[in-house]
C-alpha positions in Angstrom: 15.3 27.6 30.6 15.1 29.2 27.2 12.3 31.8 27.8 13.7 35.4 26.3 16.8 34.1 24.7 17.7 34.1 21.1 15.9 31.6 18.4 18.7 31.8 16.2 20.6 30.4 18.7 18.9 27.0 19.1 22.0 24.8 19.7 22.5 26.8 22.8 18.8 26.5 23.6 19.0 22.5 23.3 21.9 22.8 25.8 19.8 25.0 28.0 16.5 23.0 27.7 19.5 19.6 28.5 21.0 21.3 31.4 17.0 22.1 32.8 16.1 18.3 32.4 17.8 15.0 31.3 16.2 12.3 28.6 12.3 14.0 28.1 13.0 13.2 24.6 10.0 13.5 23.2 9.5 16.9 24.9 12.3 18.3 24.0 11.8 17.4 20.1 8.2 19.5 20.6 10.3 22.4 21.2 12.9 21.6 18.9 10.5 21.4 16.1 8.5 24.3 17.3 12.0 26.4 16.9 12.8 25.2 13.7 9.2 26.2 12.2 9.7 30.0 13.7 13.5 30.1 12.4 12.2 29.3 9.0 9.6 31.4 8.6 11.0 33.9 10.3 13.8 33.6 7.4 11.8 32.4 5.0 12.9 29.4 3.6 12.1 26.0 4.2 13.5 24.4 7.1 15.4 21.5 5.1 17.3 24.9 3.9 19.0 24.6 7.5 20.3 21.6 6.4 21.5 22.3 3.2 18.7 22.0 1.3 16.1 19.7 -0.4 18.0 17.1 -2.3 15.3 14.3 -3.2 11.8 15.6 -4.3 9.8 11.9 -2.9 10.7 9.6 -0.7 9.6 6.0 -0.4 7.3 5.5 2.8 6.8 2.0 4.6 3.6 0.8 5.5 3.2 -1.1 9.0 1.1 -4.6 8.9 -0.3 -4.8 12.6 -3.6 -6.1 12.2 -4.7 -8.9 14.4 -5.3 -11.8 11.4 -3.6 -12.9 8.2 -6.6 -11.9 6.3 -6.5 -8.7 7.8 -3.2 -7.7 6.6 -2.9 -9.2 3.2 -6.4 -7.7 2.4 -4.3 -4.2 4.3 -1.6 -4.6 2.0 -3.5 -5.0 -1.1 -5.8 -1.5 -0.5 -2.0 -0.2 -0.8 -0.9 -2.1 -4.0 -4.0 -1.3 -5.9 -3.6 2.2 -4.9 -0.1 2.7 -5.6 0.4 4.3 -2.2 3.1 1.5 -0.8 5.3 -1.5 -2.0 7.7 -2.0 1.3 5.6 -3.2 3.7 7.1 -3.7 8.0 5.2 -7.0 9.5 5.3 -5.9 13.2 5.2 -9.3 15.5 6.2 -10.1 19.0 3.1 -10.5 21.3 2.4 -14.4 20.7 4.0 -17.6 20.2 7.3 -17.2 18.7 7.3 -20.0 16.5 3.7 -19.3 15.1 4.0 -15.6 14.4 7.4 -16.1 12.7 5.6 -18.9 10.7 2.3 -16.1 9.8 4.8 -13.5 9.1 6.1 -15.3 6.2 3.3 -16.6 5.1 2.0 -13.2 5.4 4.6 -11.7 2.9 4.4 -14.6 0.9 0.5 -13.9 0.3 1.1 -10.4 -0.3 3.6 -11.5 -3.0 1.5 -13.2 -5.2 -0.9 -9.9 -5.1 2.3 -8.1 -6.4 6.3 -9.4 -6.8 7.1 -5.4 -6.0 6.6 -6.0 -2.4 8.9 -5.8 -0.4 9.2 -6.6 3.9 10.8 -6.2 6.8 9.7 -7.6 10.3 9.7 -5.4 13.6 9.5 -7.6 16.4 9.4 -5.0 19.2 12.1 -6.4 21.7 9.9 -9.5 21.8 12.5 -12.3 21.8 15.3 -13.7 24.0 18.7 -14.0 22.1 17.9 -17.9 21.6 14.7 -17.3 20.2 15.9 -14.5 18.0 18.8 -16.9 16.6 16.9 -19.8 16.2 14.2 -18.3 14.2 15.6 -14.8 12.6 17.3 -17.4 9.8 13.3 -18.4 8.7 12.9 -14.4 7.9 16.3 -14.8 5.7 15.3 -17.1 3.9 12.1 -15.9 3.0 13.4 -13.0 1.8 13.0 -10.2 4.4 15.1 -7.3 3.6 15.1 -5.9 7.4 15.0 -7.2 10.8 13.9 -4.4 13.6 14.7 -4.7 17.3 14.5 -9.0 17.7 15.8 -8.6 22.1 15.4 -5.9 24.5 16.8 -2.5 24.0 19.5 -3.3 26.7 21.0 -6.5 24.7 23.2 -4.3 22.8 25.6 -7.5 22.6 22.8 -9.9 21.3 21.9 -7.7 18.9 25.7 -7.6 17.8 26.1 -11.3 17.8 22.6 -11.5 16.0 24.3 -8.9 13.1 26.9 -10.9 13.2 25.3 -14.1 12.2 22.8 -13.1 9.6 23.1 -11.7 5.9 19.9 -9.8 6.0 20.4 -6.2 8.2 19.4 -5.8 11.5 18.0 -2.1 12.7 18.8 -1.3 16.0 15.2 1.0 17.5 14.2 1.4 20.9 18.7 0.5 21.5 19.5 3.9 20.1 18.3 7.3 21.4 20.4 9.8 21.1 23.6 10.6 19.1 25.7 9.2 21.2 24.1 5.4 20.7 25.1 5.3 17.4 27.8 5.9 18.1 28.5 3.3 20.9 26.2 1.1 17.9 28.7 1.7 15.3 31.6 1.0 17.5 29.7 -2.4 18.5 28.2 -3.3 15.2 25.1 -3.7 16.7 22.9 -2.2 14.3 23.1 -2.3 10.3 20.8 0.6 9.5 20.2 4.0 11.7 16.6 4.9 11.7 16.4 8.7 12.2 13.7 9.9 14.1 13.2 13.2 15.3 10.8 12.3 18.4 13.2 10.0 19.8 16.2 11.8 19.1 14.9 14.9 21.0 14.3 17.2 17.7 15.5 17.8 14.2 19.2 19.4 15.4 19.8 16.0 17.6 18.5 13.7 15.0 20.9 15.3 12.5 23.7 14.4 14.5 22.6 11.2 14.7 22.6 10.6 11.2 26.1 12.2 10.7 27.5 9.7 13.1 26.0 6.9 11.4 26.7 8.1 7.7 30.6 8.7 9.4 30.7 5.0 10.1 29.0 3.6 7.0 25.3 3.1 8.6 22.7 3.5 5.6 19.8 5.4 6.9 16.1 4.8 7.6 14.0 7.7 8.1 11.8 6.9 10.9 8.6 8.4 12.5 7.0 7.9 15.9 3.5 8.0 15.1 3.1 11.7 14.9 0.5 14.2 13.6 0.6 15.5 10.2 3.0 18.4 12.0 5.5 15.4 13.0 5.6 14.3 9.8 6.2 17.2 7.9 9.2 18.1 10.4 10.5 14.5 9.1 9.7 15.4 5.8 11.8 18.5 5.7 15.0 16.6 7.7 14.7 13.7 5.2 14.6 15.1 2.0 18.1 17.1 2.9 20.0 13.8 4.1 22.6 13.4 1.6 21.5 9.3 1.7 18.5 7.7 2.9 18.9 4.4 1.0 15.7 2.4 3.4 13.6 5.5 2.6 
């Protein structure tokens, strides 16, 4: 679909490459990224440049907890603290007992607290709960001082997750709800999500994830820049998107 034609032209190459095949995300963000990478060197300037240019020199970077024991993570989340590498830390849940991984998530952060008072958490449970579950015990995560709740109910409760934003103080982050531009759209109209986590895998490259994080900062989402578990390559594409977004308050 895009063999011979014009890199400079990539928005009509991402219409192309849409036109081809529907959703492939991931694959399409490959060649997204690919793109961006021979655009800037053939102009030679950095890719952020594309995107008005580099406007924070560090940002803040999350560390995920996802060991299988307590110890585990606290004695995780120390390595970090000692080493000045991380001091927000995202307890990922969701494959047990409700009630008792709620209860070692917070006992979890509260551990990790008394290694450093710096810390701070957020909890990613992964589409794990029913709406019930999630509003019976998101309130314990509140009160114990989260600062971030990620994805509580499946990806298609978009209303539980807006009644579930409605309800608690502490923001909820829409994930595996929002792919594409126009879900944050549909998000923000919905109030379904508190914070936009930009990601250039799932939003199908660094042009579409931009958009997505103009729609949100348009409707007064703060925004989290996300990654996908990608290589050093994946990263730095992030990287170069990130440090150009006029706010990325969740780092």
């Amino acid at each position: 679909a895009i063999m011979g034609r014009n890199v400079f032209a990539y928005e009509a190459l991402l219409t192309a490459m849409d036109r081809a095949a529907s959703h492939n995300q991931f694959a399409k963000a490959a060649v997204d990224v690919a793109l961006h990478d021979l655009v800037g060197r053939l102009l030679d300037i950095p890719v952020a440049v594309l995107y008005g240019g580099r406007i924070r020199e560090s940002i803040p970077v999350l560390w995920a907890l996802a060991a299988a024991t307590f110890e585990a993570d606290v004695e995780d989340a120390r390595r970090q603290l000692e080493q000045r590498y991380h001091r927000f830390f995202k307890i990922k849940i969701g494959k047990g007992d409700p009630n008792a991984e709620a209860q070692r998530a917070i006992k979890t952060a509260e551990a990790i607290r008394n290694i450093s008072n710096e810390a701070t958490f957020s909890v990613d449970l992964n589409q794990a709960w029913d709406e019930p579950t999630a509003a019976t015990l998101l309130p314990r995560f509140q009160d114990a001082g989260f600062s971030l709740i990620e994805q509580p109910v499946p990806h298609w409760n978009v209303a539980a997750m807006s009644r579930l934003a409605a309800r608690l103080d502490v923001p909820i982050l829409s994930d595996e709800s929002l792919w594409d531009f126009h879900d944050v759209f549909d998000a923000a109209a919905r109030r379904s999500t508190d914070v936009y986590a930009v990601k250039i895998a799932k939003g199908g490259g660094i042009r579409r994830a931009y958009k997505g994080a103009a729609v949100a900062e348009a409707a007064g989402l703060p925004l989290y820049g996300g990654m996908a578990l990608e290589s050093s390559l994946g990263t730095a594409a992030g990287l170069q998107l990130f440090s150009a977004l006029a706010q990325l308050p969740w780092g």
